[in-house]
C-alpha positions in Angstrom: 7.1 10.6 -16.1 6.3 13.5 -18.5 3.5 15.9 -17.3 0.6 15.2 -19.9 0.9 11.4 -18.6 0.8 12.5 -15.3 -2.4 15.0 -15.7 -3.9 12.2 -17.3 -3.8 9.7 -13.9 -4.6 12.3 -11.6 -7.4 13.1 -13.7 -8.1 9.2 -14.0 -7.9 9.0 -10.1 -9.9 11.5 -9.0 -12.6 10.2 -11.3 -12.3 7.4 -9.4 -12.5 8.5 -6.2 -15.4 10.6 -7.1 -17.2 7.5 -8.5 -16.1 5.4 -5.5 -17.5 8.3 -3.0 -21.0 8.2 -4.9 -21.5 4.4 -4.8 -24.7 2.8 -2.7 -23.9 0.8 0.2 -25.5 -1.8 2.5 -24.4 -3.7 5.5 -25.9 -7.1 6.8 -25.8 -8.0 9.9 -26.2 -12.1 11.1 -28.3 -11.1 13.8 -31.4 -8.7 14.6 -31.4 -5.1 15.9 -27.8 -5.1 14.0 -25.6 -7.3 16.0 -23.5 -10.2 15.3 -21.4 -10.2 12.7 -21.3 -7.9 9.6 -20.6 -7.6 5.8 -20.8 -4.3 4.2 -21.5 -4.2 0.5 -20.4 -1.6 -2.6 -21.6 -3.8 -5.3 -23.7 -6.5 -6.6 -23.4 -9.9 -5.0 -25.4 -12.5 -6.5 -24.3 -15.3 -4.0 -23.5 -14.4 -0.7 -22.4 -17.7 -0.6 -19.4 -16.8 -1.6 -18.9 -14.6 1.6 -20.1 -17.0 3.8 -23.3 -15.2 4.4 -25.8 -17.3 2.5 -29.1 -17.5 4.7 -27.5 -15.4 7.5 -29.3 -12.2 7.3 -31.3 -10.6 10.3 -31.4 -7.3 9.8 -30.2 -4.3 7.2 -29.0 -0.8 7.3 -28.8 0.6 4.1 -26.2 3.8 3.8 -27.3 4.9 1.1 -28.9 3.7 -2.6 -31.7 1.6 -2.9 -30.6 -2.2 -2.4 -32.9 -5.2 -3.9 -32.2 -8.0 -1.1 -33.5 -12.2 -2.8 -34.2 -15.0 -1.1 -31.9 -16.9 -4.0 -29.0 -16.5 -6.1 -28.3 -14.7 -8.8 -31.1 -12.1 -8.0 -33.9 -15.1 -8.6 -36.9 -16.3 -6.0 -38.5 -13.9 -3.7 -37.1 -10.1 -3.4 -37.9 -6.8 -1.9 -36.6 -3.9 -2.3 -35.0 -1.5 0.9 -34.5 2.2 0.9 -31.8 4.2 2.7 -32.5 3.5 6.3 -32.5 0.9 9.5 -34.5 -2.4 9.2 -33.8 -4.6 12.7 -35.5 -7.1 11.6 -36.6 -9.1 8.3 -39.7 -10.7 8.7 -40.4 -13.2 6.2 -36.9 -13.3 4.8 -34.6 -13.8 8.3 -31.7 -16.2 7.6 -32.8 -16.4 3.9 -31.5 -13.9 1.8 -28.6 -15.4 -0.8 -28.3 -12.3 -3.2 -28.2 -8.6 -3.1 -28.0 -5.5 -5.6 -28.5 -2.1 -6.3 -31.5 -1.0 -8.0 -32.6 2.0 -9.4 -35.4 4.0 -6.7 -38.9 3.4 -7.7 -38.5 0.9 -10.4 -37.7 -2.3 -8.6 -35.2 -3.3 -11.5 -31.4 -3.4 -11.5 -29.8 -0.6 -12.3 -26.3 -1.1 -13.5 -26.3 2.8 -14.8 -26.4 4.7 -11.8 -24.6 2.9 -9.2 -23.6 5.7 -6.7 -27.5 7.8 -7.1 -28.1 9.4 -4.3 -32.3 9.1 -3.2 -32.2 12.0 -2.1 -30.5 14.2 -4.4 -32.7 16.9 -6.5 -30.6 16.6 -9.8 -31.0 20.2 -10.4 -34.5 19.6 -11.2 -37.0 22.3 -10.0 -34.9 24.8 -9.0 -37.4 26.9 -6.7 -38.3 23.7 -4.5 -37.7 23.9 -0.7 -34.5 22.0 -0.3 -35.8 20.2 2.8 -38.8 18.4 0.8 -37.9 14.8 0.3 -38.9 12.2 -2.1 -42.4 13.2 -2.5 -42.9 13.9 0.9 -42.2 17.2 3.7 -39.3 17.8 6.1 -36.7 15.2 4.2 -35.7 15.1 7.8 -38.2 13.7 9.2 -38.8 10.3 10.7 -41.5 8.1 11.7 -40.7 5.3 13.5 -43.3 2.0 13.7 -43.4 -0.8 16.1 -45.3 -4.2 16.8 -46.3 -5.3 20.0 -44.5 -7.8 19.9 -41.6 -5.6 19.7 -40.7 -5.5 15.8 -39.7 -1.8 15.1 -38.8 0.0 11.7 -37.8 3.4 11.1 -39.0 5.2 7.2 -37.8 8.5 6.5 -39.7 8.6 3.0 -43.0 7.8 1.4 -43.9 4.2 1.0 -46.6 2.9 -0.9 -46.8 -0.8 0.4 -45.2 -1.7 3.2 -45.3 -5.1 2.4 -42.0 -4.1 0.5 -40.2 -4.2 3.4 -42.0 -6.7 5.5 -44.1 -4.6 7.4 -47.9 -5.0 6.7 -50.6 -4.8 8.7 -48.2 -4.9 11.6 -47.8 -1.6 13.4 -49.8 -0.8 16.3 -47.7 2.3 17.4 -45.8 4.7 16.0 -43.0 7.9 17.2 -42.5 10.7 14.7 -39.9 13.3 15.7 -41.0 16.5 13.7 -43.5 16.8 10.4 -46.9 15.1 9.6 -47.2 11.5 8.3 -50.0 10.1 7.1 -50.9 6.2 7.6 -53.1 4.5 5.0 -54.9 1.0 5.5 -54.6 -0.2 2.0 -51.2 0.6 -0.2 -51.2 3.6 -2.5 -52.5 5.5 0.6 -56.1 4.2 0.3 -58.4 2.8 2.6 -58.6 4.0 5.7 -56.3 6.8 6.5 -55.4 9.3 9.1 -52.8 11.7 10.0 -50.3 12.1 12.8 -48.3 14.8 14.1 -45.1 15.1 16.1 -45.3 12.8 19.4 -45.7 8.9 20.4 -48.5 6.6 19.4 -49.6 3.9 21.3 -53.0 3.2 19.6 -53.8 4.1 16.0 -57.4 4.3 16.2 -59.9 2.1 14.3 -59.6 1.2 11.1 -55.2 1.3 11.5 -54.4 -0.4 14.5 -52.4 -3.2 13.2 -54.0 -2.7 9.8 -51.0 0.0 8.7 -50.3 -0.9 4.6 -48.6 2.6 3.3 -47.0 5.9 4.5 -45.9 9.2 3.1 -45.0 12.5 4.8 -47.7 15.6 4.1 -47.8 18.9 4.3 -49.2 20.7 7.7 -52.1 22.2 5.2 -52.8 18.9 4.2 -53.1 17.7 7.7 -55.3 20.3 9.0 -57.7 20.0 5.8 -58.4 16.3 6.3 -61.3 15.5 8.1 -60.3 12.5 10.1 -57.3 14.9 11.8 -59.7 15.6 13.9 -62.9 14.4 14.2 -61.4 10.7 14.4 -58.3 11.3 16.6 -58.6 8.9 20.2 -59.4 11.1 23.0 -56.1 9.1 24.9 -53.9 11.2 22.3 -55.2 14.7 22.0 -52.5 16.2 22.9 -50.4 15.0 20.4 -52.3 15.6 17.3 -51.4 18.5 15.4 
């Protein structure tokens, strides 16, 4: 094989490879809290039919991408959209979803051009930022964790403007947050009612929240210590874990 040929493949291959390593991925699981059995995904499938996983779905980790998960094929009939991230449960869609894809962040539509996008890559873009500020949030590591009392958990690592995206609505009645500051808004787009939490374990979210959660987003410690509700409306049962 003469050398230019052979340059050529290797070059040919490693854009492969590089494309391959960039590329969004999702796994199903058949039963909740991730058991059962599993099918990981790289690409669009618009019947999971054809995997033998049509209405089989109970819960979702998504690697990484953001994945548009329908109720029918060929990306039709009801559809929400999942960010990087664990969901043990799919309320509302359990044992119906027939289609899946990846879209692009933010937009809700399919996104055919940037397959392997990273959500949490910078792009270059703002050179001076903090590196460990996520997607329009503070402490990209951070994570706040919400559960039911029915036992229903979900964990978010980024902001969220209506949790009825990923089947979570006016459900949480208690939260755990490892590190940072999160903010938990009654209405979506962070309206209504809201209040701020710190690093610690939530059993009651105070009036106005309990059960009532409808959007999240991570703020900044000045942020927390400016609103008004940090601490004039905490519950006395959790002063110790308000920041």
């Amino acid at each position: 094989m003469n050398r230019p040929l052979t340059h050529a493949l290797l070059c040919a291959a490693s854009l492969f490879i590089h494309v391959g390593a960039q590329a969004g991925e999702i796994t199903l699981f058949k039963d909740d809290n991730f058991r059962g059995r599993s099918l990981t995904l790289r690409e669009p499938t618009e019947y999971l039919a054809n995997h033998g996983f049509n209405d089989k779905v109970s819960s979702i980790i998504v690697h990484s991408g953001t994945w548009q998960v329908c109720v029918d094929g060929a990306f039709r009939g009801a559809c929400r959209v999942l960010e990087r991230g664990e969901y043990p449960s799919m309320p509302g869609m359990n044992d119906e979803i027939s289609s899946v894809r990846e879209v692009a962040r933010g937009s809700g539509g399919y996104n055919p051009g940037y397959p392997g996008r990273d959500p949490d890559r910078d792009s270059g873009r703002n050179p001076g930022r903090d590196p460990d500020r996520g997607h329009g949030g503070y402490g990209r590591g951070s994570t706040l964790e919400m559960y039911t009392s029915d036992g229903a958990a979900v964990r978010i690592n980024r902001d969220i403007e209506a949790l009825s995206d990923i089947g979570f609505n006016d459900r949480a009645t208690g939260i755990y947050i490892d590190r940072g500051y999160w903010q938990l808004c009654s209405n979506w787009r962070y309206q209504g009612t809201c209040r701020i939490f710190g690093q610690g374990r939530f059993e009651n979210l105070g009036r106005g929240l309990d059960g009532q959660v409808s959007s999240v987003r991570q703020v900044d410690p000045r942020d927390a210590r400016r609103q008004e509700h940090f601490m004039d409306q905490r519950e006395p049962s959790q002063d110790d874990y308000y920041r």
